[in-house]
C-alpha positions in Angstrom: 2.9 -24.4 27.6 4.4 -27.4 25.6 3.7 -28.4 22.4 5.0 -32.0 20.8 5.2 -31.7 17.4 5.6 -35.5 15.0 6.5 -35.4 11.9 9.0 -37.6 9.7 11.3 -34.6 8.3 12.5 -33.0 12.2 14.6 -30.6 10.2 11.7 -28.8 8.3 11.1 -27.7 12.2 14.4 -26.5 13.2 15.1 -22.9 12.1 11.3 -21.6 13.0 11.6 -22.3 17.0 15.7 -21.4 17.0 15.0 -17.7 16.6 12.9 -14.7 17.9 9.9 -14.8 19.9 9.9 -18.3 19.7 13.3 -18.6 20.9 12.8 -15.5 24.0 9.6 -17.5 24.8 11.7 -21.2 25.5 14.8 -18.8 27.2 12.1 -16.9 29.7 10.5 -20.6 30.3 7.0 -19.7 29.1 7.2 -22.2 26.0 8.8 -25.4 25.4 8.5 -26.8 21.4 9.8 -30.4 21.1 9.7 -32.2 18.0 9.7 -35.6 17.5 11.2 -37.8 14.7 8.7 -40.5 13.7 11.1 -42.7 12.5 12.8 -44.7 15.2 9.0 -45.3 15.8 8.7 -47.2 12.4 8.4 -50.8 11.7 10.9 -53.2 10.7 14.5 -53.1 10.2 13.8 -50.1 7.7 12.1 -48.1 10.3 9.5 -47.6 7.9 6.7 -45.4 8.3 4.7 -45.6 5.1 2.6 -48.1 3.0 0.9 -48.4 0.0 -2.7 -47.7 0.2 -4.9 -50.6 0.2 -7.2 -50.0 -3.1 -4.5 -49.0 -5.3 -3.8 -45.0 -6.5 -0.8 -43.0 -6.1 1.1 -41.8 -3.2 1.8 -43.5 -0.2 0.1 -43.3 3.7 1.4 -42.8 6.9 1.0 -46.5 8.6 -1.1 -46.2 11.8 1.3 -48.2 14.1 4.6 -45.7 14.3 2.0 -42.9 14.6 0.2 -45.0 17.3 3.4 -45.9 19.2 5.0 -42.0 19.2 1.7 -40.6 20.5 1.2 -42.8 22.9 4.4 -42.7 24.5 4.0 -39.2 24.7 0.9 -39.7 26.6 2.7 -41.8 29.0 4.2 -38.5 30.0 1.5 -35.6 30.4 -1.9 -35.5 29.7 -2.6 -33.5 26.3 -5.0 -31.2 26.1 -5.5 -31.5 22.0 -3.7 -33.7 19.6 -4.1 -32.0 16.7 -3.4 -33.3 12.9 -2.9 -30.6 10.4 -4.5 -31.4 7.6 -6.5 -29.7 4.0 -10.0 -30.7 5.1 -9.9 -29.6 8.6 -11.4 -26.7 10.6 -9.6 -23.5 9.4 -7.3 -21.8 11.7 -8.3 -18.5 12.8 -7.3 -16.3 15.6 -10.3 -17.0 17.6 -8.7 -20.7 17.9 -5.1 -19.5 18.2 -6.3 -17.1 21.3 -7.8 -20.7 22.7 -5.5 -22.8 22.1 -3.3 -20.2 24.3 -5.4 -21.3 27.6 -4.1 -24.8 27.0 -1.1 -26.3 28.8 0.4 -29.2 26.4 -0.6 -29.8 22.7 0.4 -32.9 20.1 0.6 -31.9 17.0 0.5 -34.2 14.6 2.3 -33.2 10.8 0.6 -35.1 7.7 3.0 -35.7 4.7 2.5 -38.2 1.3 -1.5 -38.8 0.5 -2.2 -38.1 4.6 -2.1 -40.7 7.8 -4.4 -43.9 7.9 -7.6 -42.2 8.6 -7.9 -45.0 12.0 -5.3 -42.5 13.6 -8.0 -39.3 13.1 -10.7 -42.0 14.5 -9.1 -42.9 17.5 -6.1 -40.6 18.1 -6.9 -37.6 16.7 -9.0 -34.7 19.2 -9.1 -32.1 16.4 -8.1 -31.5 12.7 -6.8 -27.8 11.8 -6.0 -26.4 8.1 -4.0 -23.3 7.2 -6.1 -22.6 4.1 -7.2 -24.0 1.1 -4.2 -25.6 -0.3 -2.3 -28.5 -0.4 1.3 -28.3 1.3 3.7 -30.9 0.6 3.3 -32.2 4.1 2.0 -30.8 7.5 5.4 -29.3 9.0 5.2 -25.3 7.5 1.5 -25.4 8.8 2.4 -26.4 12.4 5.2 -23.6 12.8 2.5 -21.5 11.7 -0.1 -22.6 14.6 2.6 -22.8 17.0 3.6 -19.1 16.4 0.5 -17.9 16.6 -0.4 -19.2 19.8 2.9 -19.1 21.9 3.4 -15.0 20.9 -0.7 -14.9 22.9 1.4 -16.4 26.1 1.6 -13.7 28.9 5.2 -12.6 28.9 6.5 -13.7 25.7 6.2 -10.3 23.7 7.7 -7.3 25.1 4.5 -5.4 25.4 1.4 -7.2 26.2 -0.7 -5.4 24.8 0.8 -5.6 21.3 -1.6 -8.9 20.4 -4.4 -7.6 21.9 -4.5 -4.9 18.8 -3.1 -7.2 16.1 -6.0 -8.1 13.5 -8.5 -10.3 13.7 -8.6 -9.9 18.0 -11.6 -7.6 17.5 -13.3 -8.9 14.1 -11.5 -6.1 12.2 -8.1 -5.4 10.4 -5.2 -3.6 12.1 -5.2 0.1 11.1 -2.9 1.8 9.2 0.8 2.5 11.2 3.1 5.2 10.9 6.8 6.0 12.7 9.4 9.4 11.9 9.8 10.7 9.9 6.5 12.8 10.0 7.1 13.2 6.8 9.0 12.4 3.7 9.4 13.5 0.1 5.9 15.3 0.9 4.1 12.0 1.9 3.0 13.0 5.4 1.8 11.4 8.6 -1.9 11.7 9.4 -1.9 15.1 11.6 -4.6 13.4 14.1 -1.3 10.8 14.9 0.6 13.9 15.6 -1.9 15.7 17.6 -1.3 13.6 21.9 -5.0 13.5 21.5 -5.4 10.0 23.2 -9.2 9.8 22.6 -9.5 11.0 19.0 -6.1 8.8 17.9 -8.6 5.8 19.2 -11.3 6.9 17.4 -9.1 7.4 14.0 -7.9 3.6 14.0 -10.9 2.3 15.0 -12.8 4.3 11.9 -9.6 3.0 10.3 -9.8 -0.5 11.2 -13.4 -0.7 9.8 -12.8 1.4 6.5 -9.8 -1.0 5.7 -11.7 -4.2 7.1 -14.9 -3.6 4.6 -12.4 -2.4 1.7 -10.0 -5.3 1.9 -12.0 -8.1 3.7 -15.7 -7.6 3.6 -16.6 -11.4 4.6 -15.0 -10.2 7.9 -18.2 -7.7 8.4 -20.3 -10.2 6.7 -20.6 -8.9 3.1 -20.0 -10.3 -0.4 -16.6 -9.0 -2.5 -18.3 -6.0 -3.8 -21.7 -5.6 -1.5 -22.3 -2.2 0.1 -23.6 -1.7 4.0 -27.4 -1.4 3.8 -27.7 -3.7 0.5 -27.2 -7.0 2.7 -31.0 -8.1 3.5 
């Protein structure tokens, strides 16, 4: 996989991709992560890169051409699967997208910053918009480490033990269950005894009853209920 990630401050980018898996998954040649200063892509002798936005208010906008030029030299390159703009009002990122964005072999991602892009680069450039949550970051850098970790750790190979995402939370609908390592117990706060027990079957059962009990406690939208709602009172 490769992802291209644009953005006009390269250095918000740098420490995220220079360590752990991110880094073992570049070494083992399973990942690249390149990012790309808009910049020399700006116009004029300023290399500039914003504009005031026509109608007057604050804040400025990303100007359409640098964006233009960076992408489509890119695409001059490889094909893209997505190029994706992280931005507030698009669809939210969840681990059902991260797990498809996995299958995918090169991805553009696009980082917002000041009042957004010129909204002709999400018209004609743009093959999907992607939030983080409902808030407002100062631009769209943190957000694209985020997407970018959560889909290159899916890659085949780049954890230790494969199977580790297939139990993280959210794969199956649920919450992760509760985790425990030695010692079995300290200052009398003890291990659950069916962890202890090399029953394979009923240590499955206990996380998944687990899983569920903590998913309906601590996330009930998950399972389809209202904060508050109890099974059997949803009609």
């Amino acid at each position: 996989m490769r992802i291209d990630i644009i953005t006009v401050v390269p250095d918000l980018l740098k420490g995220p991709f220079e360590h752990s898996i991110l880094k073992r998954a570049e070494q083992k040649g399973l990942a690249k992560v390149r990012i790309h200063d808009l910049r020399p892509y700006g116009i004029g002798n300023q290399k500039s890169v914003d504009d005031y936005a026509f109608g007057g208010g604050a804040g400025m906008v990303m100007m359409i051409e640098p964006i233009a030029s960076c992408i489509k030299a890119l695409q001059s390159e490889r094909t893209y699967d997505e190029v994706i703009y992280m931005s507030p009002d698009g669809e939210t990122f969840r681990q059902s997208m991260a797990n498809e964005l996995s299958l995918k072999e090169n991805l553009i991602i696009l980082c917002g910053h000041y009042k957004g892009v010129d909204e002709r680069v999400r018209e004609h450039f743009i093959t999907r918009e992607i939030s983080v949550g409902d808030y407002v970051l100062s631009g769209g850098e943190l957000a694209a480490a985020i997407v970018a970790d959560a889909v290159i750790r899916l890659i085949p190979g780049v954890l230790n033990d494969e199977t580790s995402a297939l139990t993280d939370s959210f794969q199956d609908g649920l919450l992760a269950p509760p985790v425990y390592t030695r010692p079995a117990e300290y200052q009398g706060m003890k291990v659950p005894e069916v962890l202890l027990s090399g029953h394979a079957a009923k240590i499955e059962n206990w996380r998944f009853e687990e899983s569920v009990r903590r998913t309906r406690q601590r996330r009930p939208d998950l399972m389809g209920y209202e904060k508050g709602e109890k099974e059997g009172e949803k009609p």
